[in-house]
C-alpha positions in Angstrom: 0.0 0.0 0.0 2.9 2.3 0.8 5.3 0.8 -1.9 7.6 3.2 -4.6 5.0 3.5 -7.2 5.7 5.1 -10.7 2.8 6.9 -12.3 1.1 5.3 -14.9 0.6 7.9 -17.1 1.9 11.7 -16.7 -0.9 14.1 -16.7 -1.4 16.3 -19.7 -2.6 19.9 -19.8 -5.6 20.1 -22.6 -5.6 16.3 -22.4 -6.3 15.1 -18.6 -7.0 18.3 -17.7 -8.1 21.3 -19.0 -6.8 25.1 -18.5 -9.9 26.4 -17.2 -9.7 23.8 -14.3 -6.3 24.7 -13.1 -8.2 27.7 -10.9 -9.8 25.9 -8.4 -11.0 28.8 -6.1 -11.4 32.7 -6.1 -10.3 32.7 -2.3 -7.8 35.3 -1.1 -4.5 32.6 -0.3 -1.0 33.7 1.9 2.2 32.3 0.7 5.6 32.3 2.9 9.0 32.6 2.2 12.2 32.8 4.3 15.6 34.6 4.1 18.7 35.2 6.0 21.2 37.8 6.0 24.2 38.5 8.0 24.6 42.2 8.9 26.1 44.5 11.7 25.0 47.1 13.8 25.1 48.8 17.5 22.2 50.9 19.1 22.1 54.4 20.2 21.1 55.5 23.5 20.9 51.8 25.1 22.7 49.9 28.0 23.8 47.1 27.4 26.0 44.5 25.0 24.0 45.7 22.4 25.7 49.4 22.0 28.4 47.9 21.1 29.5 47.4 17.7 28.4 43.5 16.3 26.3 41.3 14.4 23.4 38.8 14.1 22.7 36.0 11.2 18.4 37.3 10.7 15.6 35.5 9.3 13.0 37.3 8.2 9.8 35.9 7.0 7.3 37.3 4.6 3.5 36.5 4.5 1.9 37.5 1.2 -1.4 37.4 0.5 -3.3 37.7 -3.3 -5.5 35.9 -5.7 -4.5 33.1 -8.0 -4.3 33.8 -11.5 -5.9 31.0 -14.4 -3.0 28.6 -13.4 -3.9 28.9 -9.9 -0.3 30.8 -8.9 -1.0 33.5 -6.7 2.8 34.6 -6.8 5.8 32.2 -7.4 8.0 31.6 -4.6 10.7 32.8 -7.0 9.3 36.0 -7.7 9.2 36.9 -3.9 13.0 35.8 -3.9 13.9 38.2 -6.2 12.1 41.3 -5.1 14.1 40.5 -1.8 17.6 40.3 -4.0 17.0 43.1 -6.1 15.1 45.0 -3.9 15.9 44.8 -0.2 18.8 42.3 0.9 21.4 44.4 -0.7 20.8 47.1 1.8 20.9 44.2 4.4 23.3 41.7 3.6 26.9 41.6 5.0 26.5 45.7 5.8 26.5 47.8 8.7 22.9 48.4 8.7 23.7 52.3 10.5 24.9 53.6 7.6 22.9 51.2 4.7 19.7 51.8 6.2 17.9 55.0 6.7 18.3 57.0 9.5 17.0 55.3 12.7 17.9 52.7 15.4 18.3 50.0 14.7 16.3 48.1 16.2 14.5 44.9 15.1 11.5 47.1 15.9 12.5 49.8 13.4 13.5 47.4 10.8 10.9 45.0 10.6 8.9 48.4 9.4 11.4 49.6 7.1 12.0 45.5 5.8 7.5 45.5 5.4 7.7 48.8 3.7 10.2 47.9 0.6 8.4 44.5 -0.1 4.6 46.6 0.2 6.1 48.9 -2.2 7.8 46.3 -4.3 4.0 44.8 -4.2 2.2 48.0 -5.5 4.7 48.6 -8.6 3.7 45.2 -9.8 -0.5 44.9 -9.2 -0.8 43.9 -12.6 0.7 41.0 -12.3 0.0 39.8 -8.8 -3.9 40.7 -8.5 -4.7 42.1 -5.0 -0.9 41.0 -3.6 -0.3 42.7 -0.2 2.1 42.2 2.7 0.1 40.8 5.3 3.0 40.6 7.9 7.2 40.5 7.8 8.5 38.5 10.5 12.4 39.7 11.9 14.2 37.2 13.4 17.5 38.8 15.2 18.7 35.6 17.2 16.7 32.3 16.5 14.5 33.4 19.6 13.3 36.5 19.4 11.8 38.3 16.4 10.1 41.5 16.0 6.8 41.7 13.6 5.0 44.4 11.6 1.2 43.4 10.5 -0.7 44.6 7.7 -3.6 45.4 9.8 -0.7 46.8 11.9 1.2 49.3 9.0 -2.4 50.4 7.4 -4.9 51.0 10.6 -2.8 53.4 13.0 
C-alpha cells in the first residue's frame, strides 16, 4: 500500500485536464517565504552588549497574500526571492545596517517596518501581475528566539 510507485501515465494539460480547471478557487490565499542575512550594527542610547558594535545572522519571513491567477499561482516563490535580491537584501546583507539603512535605530522594531515597507512597495509597482498581492505581515528574526513583527492590519490602521 505504501510501496515506490511510478505513475502510470503523466498528466497532460488540454488532455487530462483542461486550462480552465487549473483555478480551483477565487479565495484570497498567503504564501511564505524565508531569508537570512548577515549584517552589523550597534544601538544608540541603550545599555547594554548591544551598544556595542556586532552582528546577528536574521531570518526574516514574509506572508503575502493575493489571488490566483488562471493557473492557480498567486505569486511564485521565486518571484518573492527576487524582489528580496534586487530590492531589499542588498541594503541588508553583510552591511553595517547604520549607515545602509535610513536614518534610525536599529532596532528589530524599526527594521521589521522599514524590511514591510520595501516589499509593500515592491507589491504596489507590480499589481498587474499579482492581482490584490499585499504584505500581510514581515517577521524579523534577530537571534533564533526572538523576532520582531510588523502586521498589515498593523502598518495600514494606525
Amino acid at each position: 500500500m505504501y510501496g515506490f510507485r511510478i505513475v502510470d501515465k503523466l498528466q497532460k494539460i488540454n488532455e487530462d485536464i483542461q486550462s480552465n480547471q487549473l483555478k480551483y478557487h477565487h479565495k484570497r490565499v498567503l504564501v511564505s517565504k524565508e531569508f537570512t542575512f548577515d549584517a552589523a550594527h550597534h544601538l544608540h542610547n541603550y545599555e547594554g552588549k548591544c551598544k556595542n558594535l556586532h552582528g546577528h545572522t536574521y531570518k526574516v519571513i514574509f506572508g503575502i497574500s493575493g489571488f490566483v491567477d488562471n493557473r492557480g499561482l498567486m505569486m511564485d516563490f521565486g518571484d518573492i526571492k527576487e524582489i528580496w535580491k534586487n530590492e531589499i537584501e542588498i541594503y541588508l546583507d553583510h552591511r553595517y545596517l547604520n549607515e545602509t539603512l535610513p536614518p534610525m535605530n536599529t532596532t528589530a522594531e524599526n527594521m521589521v517596518v522599514w524590511i514591510y515597507e520595501k516589499m509593500s512597495d515592491a507589491l504596489k509597482d507590480r499589481q498587474e501581475e499579482y492581482k490584490g498581492a499585499r504584505v500581510e505581515f514581515v517577521r524579523l528574526f534577530e537571534t533564533p528566539t526572538s523576532y520582531s513583527e510588523a502586521r498589515r492590519e498593523w502598518m495600514e490602521n494606525e
